[in-house]
C-alpha positions as CSV (number, residue, x, y, z in Angstrom):
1,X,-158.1,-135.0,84.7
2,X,-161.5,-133.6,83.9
3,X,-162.9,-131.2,86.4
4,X,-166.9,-131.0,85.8
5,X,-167.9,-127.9,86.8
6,X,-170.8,-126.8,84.9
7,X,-173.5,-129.9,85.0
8,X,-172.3,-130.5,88.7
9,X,-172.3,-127.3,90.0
10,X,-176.0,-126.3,88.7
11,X,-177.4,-129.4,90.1
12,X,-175.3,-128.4,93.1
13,X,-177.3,-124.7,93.5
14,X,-180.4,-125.7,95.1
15,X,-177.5,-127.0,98.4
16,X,-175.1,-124.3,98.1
17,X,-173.9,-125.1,101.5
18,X,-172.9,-128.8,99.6
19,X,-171.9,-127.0,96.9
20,X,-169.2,-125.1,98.9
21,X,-167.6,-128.4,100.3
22,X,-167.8,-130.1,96.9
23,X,-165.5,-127.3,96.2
24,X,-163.0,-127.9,98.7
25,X,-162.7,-131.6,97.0
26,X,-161.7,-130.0,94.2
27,X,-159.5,-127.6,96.0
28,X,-158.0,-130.7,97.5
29,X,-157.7,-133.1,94.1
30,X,-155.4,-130.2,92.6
31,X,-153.6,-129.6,95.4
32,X,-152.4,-133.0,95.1
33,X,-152.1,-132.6,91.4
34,X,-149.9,-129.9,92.3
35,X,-147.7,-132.0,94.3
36,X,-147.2,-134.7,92.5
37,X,-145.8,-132.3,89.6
38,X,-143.3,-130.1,91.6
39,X,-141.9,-132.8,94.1
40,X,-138.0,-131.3,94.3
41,X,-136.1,-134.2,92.8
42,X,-133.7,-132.8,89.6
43,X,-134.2,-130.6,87.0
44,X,-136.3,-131.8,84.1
45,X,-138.2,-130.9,81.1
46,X,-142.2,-131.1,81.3
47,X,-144.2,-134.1,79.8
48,X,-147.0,-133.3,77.5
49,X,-149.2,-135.2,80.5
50,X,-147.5,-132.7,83.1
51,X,-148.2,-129.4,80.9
52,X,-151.8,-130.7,81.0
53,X,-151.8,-131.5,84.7
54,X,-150.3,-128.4,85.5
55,X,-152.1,-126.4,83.0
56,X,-155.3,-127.7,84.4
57,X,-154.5,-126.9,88.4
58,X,-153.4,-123.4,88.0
59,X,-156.2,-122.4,85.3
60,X,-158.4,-123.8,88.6
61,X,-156.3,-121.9,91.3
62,X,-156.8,-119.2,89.1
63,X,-160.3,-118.8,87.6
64,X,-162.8,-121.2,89.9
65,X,-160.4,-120.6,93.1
66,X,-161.5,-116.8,93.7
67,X,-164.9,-117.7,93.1
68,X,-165.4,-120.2,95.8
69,X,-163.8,-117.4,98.0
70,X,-166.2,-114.9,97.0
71,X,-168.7,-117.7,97.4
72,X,-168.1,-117.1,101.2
73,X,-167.4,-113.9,101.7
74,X,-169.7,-111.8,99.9
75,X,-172.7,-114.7,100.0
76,X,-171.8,-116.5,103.3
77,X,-170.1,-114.8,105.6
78,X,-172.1,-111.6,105.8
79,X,-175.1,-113.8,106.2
80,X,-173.9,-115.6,109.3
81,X,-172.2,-112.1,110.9
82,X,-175.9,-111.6,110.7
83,X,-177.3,-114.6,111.7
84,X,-175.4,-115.8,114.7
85,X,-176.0,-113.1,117.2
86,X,-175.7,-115.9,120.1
87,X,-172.5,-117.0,118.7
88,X,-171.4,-113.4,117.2
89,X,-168.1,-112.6,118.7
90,X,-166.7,-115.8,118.1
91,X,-167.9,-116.5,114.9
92,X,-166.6,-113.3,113.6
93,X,-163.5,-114.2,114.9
94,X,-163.4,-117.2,113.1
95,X,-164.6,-115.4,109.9
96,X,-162.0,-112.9,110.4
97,X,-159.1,-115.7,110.4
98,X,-160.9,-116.9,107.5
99,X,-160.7,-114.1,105.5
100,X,-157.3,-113.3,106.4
101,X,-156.5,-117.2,104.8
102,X,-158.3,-116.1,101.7
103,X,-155.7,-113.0,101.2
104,X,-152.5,-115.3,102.4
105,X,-154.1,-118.6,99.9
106,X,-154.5,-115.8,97.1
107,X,-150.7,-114.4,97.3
108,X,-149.7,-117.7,97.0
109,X,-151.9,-118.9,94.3
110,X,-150.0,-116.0,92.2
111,X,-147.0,-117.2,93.0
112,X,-147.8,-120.8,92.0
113,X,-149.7,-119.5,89.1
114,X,-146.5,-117.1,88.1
115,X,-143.9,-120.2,88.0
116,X,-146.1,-122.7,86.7
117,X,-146.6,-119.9,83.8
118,X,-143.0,-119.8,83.3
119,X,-142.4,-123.7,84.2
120,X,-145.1,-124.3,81.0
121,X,-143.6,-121.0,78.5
122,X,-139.9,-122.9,79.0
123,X,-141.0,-126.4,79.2
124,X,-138.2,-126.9,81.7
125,X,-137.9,-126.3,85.6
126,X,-134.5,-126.0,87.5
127,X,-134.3,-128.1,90.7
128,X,-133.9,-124.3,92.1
129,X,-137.8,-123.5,90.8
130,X,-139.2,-126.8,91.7
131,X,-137.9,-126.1,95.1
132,X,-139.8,-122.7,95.4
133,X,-142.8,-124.4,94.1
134,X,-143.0,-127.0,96.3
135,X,-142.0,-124.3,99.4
136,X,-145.4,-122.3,98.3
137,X,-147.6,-125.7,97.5
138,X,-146.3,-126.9,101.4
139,X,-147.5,-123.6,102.7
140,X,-150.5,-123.5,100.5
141,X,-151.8,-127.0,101.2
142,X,-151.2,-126.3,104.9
143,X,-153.0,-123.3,105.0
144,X,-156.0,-125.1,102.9
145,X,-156.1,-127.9,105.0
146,X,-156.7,-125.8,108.3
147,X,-158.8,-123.5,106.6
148,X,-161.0,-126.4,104.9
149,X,-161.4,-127.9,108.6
150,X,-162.8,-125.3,110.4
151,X,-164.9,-124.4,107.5
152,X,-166.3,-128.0,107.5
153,X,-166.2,-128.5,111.3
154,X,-167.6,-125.4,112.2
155,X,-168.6,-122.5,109.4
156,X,-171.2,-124.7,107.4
157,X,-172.5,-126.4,110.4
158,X,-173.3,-122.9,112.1
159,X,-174.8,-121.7,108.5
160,X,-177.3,-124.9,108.3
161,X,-178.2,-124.0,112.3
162,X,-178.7,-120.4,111.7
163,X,-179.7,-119.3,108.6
164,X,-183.4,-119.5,107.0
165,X,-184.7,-121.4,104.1
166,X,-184.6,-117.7,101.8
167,X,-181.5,-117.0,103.1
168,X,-180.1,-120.5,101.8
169,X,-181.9,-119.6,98.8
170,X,-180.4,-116.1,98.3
171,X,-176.6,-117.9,98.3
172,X,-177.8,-120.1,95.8
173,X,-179.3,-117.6,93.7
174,X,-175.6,-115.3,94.1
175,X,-173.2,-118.5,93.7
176,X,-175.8,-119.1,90.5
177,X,-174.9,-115.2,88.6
178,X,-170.9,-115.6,89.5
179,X,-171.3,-118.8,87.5
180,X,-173.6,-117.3,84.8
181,X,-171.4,-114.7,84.1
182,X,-168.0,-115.5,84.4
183,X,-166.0,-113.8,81.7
């Protein structure tokens, strides 16, 4: 399960808005990867192909994740408070809610990120912790999918309306230094 982030993403920068809904594929692909791992059925030791898998989603929920989100609200989301003065008390509104899912998705990551640590130091996971994954993942994908939707259906829509050609410009240029210097 390669994720190709690097080549992709840089030829990505000069369509940032693009760029931000490539992302939610990939939030989406390791979702379901994610899914398919902790599905509640008995308790059982983890494959080498599941430690991968798993390995793989969380290091993404828990390195590229947070930089999507600060994608948006340090890049975007000031930009279009900004920008949409016609549409301003609604689309703060909506940016608000938005926000607020980033916090919520966040807590959750941790969680997922804190058993799927422990699920991959034991090599094993109890039907009991499986369970509690898949209670987080349910909330998490919900929350995602909602989130992902109004993003898609409404936020980049208003941001290729209403922002300028330099302002695209000065998201690509910020999405570009959190990829340069990620530690």
């Amino acid at each position: 399960m390669a994720v190709l982030t690097g080549a992709s993403t840089q030829g990505r920068l000069a369509q940032p808005l693009q760029l931000l809904t490539d992302c939610h594929r990939r939030i989406e692909h390791f979702l379901q990867v994610l899914w398919l791992l902790v599905i509640p059925t008995h308790e059982k030791d983890v494959t080498p192909e599941q430690a991968w898998a798993l390995t793989w989603a969380l290091q993404y929920f828990r390195e590229a994740a947070p930089r999507h989100t600060e994608d948006e609200e340090k890049s975007l989301f000031p930009r279009l408070r900004v920008s949409a003065a016609l549409e301003a008390t609604e689309v703060c509104e909506m940016l608000d809610a938005l926000e607020a899912d980033h916090a919520h998705m966040q807590e959750l990551q941790h969680q997922m990120d804190d058993a799927g640590l422990q699920w991959l130091r034991s090599g094993h996971a109890t039907r009991f912790q499986r369970t509690q994954m898949y209670v987080w993942l349910e909330e998490l994908h919900e929350l995602y999918q909602r989130h992902i939707d109004l993003e898609e259906t409404e936020i980049v829509p208003l941001a290729a309306r209403t922002l300028n050609a330099g302002q695209i410009r000065s998201i690509a240029n910020e999405i570009r230094t959190r990829r340069l210097y990620v530690s």
